[in-house]
Residue, then its C-alpha position, 0 to 999 in steps of 0.5 A: x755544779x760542785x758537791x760538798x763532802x756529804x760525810x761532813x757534819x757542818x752546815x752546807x753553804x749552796x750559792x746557786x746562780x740561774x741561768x737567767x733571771x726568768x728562771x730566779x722564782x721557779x729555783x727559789x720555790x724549788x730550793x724550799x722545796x728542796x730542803x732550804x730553810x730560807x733563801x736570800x738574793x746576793x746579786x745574781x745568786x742565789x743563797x742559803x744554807x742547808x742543814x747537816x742532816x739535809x739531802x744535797x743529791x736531792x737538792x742538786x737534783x731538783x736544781x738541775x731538774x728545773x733549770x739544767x744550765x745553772x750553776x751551783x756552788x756547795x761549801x762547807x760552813x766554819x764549825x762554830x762550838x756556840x758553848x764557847x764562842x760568846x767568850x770571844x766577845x769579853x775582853x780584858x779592860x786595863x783600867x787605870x793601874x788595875x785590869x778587870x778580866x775573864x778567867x781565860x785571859x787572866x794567865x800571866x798576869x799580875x795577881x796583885x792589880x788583876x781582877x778575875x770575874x767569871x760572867x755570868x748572870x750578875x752585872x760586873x764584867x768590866x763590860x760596862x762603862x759604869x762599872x770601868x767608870x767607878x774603878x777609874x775614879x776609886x783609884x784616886x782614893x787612899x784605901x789603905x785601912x778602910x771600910x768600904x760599902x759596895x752597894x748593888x754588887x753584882x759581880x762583886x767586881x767593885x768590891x774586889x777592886x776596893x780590896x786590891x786596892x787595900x782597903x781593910x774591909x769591905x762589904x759587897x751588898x746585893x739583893x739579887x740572891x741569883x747573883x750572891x753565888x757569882x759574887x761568893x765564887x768572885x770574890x774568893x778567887x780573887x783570894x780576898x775572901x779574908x777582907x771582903x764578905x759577900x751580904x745578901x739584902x736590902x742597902x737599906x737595911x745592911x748599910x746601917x748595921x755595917x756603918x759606918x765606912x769611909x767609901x761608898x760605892x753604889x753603881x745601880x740606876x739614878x732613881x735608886x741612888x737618889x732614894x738611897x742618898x740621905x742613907x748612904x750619908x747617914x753611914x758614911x764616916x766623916x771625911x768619906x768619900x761616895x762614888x756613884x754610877x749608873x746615870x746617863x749623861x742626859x741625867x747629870x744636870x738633875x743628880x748634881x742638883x740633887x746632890x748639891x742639895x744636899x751638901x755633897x761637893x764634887x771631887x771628880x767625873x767620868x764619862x764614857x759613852x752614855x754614861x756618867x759616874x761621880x766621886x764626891x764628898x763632904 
């Protein structure tokens, strides 16, 4: 038998191998009874993981006690700070001319086509692919000068990405107020507090007092956007421009009927995965 560190803080790996397979039922009761929260076969062992304040003399102990000829090996587990280890699972995503990135893996690059979003509860990472989707189709639209209205902004994500890419005005719309305060933190750390103006409430009631805008962006679920269409139409400048996004691909067929019904004229698409986004104008 081989012994961990018992002054080492971490989780304790213990792969016991009995001596013999009549011995497999009396040493996995006796590993519970020992201090294991749960036990698991991995072929001819034995395996589970003892917590740091559990008794491994004890453990090996009542091993050796029921079955004296097997054969236990102890290891320490990896030290893993959960705080942070979430991180690792969020990327940088270059898009087009414009990267989409957490504050951590934003040094060195770029202020001019970066966009730093903090994650947290509002949608907008750069981790879905309707958001990867909007960015790729809005870089094909001359904003210099323009208004732009994000609906749905989450993050603010869509609404920064209009500003760097010049527009004049923009204006990130959100009825979540647990996401108002991500998107204020977004947006001014993107240093485009001077053109994009976080406002909190319903589409329906602030499109209307901020129309109209040449572009609409609006990433929020089929459904909403067909609610929303004739309004979104009714704020948008002539000769604009809508992107939308949050439709799945099996939805297409019905939101471009639904589109072409009422005027619009598709001008592109974009796909990813499950998810379809659209540009189209009038």
């Amino acid at each position: 038998m081989t012994n961990a560190d018992p002054t080492d803080a971490r989780w304790t790996r213990a792969a016991c191998t009995p001596s013999s397979t009549s011995q497999t039922e009396t040493l996995i009761a006796t590993m519970f009874a020992a201090g294991a929260e749960g036990v698991h076969e991995d072929g001819a062992h034995l395996i589970t993981h003892l917590p740091p304040t559990a008794d491994v003399e004890r453990f090996l102990a009542a091993l050796r006690a029921v079955d004296p000829a097997s054969i236990v090996e102890l290891s320490p587990l990896e030290l893993i700070d959960w705080s942070t280890k979430w991180r690792d699972r969020i990327t940088a995503h270059h898009l087009g001319g414009l990267t989409v990135t957490p504050p951590w893996l934003a040094e060195g690059r770029d202020p001019a086509t970066t966009i730093v979003i903090e994650p947290a509860m509002a949608f907008g990472t750069g981790e879905h692919p309707t958001t990867r989707g909007v960015v790729r189709l809005l870089q094909a639209i001359p904003l210099a000068g323009a208004s732009v209205a994000d609906l749905g902004a989450g993050s603010a994500v869509l609404a920064i990405a209009a500003a760097k890419l010049r527009a004049a005005r923009v204006f990130a719309i959100e009825n979540d107020a647990d996401s108002i305060g991500n998107a204020e933190l977004n947006v001014t750390t993107n240093g485009v507090l001077d053109r994009v103006a976080v406002l909190e409430g319903d589409a329906q009631l602030l499109l209307p007092l901020v129309a109209p805008v040449q572009v609409i962006l609006a990433n929020i679920i089929s459904s909403v956007l067909l609610e929303l269409l004739p309004l979104m139409g009714d704020s948008l400048a002539s000769g604009g421009v809508m992107i939308l996004s949050g439709i799945l691909r099996e939805e297409r067929e019905m939101m471009v009927a639904a589109l072409e019904t009422a005027g619009w004229v598709i001008d592109a698409e974009d796909a990813e995965e499950q998810w379809w986004s659209v540009r189209v104008r009038r």
